[in-house]
N, C-alpha and C positions, 0 to 999 in steps of 0.2 A: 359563156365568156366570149365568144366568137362574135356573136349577136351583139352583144355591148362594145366588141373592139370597134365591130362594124361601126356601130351606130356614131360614134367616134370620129370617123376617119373625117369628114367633111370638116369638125371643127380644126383638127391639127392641120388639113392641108391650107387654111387660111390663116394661122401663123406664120409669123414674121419667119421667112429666112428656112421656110419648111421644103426640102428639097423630093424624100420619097420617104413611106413606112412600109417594113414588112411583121405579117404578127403571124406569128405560128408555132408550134408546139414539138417541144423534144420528144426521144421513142421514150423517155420516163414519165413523161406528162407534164414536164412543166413546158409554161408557156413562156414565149418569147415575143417579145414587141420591139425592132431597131427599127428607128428614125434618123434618120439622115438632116441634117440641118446646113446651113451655107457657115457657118461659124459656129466657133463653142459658143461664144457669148448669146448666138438665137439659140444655142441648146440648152443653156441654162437658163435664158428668161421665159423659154417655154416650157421649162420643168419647175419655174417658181410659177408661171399662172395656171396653168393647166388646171391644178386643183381648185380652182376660184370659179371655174368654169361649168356653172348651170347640167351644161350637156353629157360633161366629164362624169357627175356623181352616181349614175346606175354603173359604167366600167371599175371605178376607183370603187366603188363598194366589195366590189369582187377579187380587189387585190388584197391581196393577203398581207399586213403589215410585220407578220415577222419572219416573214420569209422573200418578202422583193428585195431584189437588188436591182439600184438603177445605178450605173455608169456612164461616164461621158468618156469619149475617148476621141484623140487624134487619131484620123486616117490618115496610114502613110504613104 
């Protein structure tokens, strides 16, 4: 999972409005991925294309769809 966040990282930092990511893992085992964006609106156009993204599908293979939760949220 690491290896694929890694692999990753080059594409999300050339989206739009990509500010920093940190990806790492709770003392339970789940993993965690927050990405910082300049606006919600670059956070959700980069969470509608992400998946369209070639470089994306060996990380996204490895999420687990009935268990991610992704959130957008205001920093206050």
């Amino acid at each position: 999972m690491l290896k694929a966040a890694n692999d990753v990282q080059p594409v999300i930092e050339k989206m739009e409005g990509n500010i920093s990511r940190h990806f790492g893992r709770t003392e339970e085992g789940e993993w965690v991925d927050t990405v910082m964006w300049d606006s919600m609106d670059s956070a959700k156009k980069a969470a509608e294309t992400i998946m369209g993204v070639p470089e994306f599908k060996p990380f996204g293979s490895l999420i687990d769809g009935q268990t991610v939760q992704m959130r957008h949220v205001e920093i206050a």
